[in-house]
N, C-alpha and C positions, 0 to 999 in steps of 0.2 A: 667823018662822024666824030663829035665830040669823047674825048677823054671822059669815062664813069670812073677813074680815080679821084676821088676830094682828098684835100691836106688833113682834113681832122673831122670828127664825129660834127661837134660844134658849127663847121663851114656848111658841111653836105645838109643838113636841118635845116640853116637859115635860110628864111623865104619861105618856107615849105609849109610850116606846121601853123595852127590858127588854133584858137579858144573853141572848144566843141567839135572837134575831128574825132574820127575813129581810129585808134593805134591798134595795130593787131601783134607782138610780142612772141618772139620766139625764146624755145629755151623750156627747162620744165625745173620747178626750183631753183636752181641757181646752176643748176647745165646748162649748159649751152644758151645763157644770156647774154644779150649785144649790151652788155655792159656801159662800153664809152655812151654808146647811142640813146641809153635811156639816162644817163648823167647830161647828155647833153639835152632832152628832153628838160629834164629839169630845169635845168639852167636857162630851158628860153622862157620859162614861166608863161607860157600855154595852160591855160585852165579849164575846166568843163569837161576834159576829156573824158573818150568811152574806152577803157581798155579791154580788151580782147585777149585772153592768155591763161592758161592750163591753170596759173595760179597767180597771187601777186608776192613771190619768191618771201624774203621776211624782211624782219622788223631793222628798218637802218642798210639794210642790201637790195639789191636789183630795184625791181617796182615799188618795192619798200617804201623806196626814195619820194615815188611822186604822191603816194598818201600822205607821208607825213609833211611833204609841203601844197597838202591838199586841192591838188592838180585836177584831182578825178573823181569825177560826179556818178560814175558809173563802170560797171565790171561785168564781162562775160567770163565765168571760169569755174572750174569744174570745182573748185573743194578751195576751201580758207587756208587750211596749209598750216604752217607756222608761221603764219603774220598777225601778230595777237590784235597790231595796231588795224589791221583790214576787218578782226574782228568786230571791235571794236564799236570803228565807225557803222559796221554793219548792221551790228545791234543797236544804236542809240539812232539807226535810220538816218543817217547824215551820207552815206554811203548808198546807192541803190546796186542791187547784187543779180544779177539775172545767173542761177547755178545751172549750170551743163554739160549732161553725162560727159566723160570724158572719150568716149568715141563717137558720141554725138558733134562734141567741137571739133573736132578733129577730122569727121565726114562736113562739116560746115563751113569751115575753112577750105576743103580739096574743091568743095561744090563751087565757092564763090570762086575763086582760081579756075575754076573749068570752067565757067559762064551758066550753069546751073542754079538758077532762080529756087527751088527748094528741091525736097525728097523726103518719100513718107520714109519711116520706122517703126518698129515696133519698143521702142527702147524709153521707157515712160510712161506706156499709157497706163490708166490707172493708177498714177503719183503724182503731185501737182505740179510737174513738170510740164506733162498733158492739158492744166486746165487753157483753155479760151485758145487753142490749138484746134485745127480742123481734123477730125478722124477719118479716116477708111478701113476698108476691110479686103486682104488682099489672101486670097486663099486659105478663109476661113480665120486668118490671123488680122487681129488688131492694130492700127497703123495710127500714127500721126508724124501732122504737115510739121518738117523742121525746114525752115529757109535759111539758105546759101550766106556765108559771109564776104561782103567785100569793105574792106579798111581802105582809110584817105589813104593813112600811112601806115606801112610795115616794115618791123624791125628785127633783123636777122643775125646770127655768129655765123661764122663758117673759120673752119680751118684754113683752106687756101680758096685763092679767088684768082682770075686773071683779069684783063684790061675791058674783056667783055662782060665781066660779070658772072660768067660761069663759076658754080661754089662746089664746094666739096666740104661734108662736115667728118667732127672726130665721133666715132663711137658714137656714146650715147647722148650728145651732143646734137646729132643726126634725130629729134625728138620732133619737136611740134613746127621747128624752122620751114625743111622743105614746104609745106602749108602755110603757113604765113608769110613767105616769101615769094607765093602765088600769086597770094587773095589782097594782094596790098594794090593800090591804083600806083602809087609811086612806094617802090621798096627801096631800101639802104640796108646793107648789110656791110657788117666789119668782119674782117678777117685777119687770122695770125699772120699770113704769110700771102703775099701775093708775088704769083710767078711771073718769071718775064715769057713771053711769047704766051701760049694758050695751055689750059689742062689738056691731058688725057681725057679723050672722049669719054671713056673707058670711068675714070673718075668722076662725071659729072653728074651732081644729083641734081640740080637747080640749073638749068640752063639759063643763061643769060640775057636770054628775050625777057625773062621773069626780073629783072635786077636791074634797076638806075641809078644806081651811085653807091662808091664800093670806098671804102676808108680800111685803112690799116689799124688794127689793134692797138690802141697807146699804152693801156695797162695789161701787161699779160698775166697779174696776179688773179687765178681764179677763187673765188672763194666756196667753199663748203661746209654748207646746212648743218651736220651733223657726223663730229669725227669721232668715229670709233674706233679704238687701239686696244691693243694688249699687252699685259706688261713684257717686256722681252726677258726671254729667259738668258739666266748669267748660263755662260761659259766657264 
């Protein structure tokens, strides 16, 4: 069997990615974002894209990136967030926005990962979430149809990863990845630290049937959204 270790974000991409694919996007804000992998995104200048992802992080960081080099034609994601620039375009309609609950995306992404074609809800109906959605009615309670997500390509962090692919994430980093690292037809996922021989079963949240091509972390600088301190008190 082929080695799923690639040299760099930029290698494991090439060939992969086309104008008008679906990227499904792990990470929630700026945790637990594949970083390299959506710079490396960018940089193939792939255009049309449909992104898939809890939010598109902000303005100049994470998915930031591929709005402002106007990549993406469209967005699956629960809330604008702090990307004034996602705003934006979303208001002057040069962006098209499809908004979704956030445990709606999240059961929608597990669905397509499992081979589950949809599944009713009750979560929306009656808000325009619900319109031109098919309804039921399931023990008196009001349902509608949400369908399964499956991405061309899915992009994942993990903390550690072995030669199989098997991942392991940090804390809360451990967000919307395991799912999108399901529901992807070809996933790549980077990681801090890849071990020699295999993880702890014990450790494995994504097993490595789920993962084709595994890259090492080039930048380890995380960034964050929103830092808040206190002044330290003198001594």
């Amino acid at each position: 069997m082929a080695s799923k270790i690639w040299d760099s974000a930029s290698e494991a991409l090439a060939g992969t990615i086309q104008d008008g694919m679906i990227l499904a996007v792990g990470g929630f804000g700026l945790s637990g974002i594949p970083r390299d992998l959506i710079e490396a995104v960018r940089d193939s200048g792939a255009r049309n894209l449909t992104v898939v992802s809890n939010n598109m992080g902000v303005d100049g960081k994470g998915l930031g990136l591929l709005l402002e080099n106007q990549q993406v034609s469209k967005v699956l994601a629960s809330y604008v967030g702090e990307n004034k620039l996602f705003a934006e375009q979303y208001l002057a309609g040069t962006l098209d926005v499809e908004f979704v609950p956030q445990g709606t995306l999240a059961e929608r992404l597990r669905a397509g990962g499992a081979g589950i074609p949809a599944f009713y809800t009750p979560t929306g109906v009656g808000t325009p979430i619900a319109e031109g959605k098919p309804e039921a009615e399931f023990e008196g309670r009001r349902c509608i149809l949400e369908r399964g997500i499956v991405a061309d390509i899915s992009l994942v962090r993990a903390q550690k990863a072995d030669s199989e692919g098997n991942l392991r994430y940090r804390m809360t980093a451990r967000n919307f990845n395991p799912l999108v690292a399901a529901a992807g037809r070809l996933t790549i996922a980077e990681a801090e630290e890849i071990v020699d021989g295999y993880l702890d079963p014990d450790e494995v949240v994504t097993p490595g049937v789920f993962v084709h091509r595994v890259v090492r972390v080039a930048n380890p600088i995380k960034d964050i959204e929103q830092r808040t301190v206190r002044v330290r008190a003198e001594v």
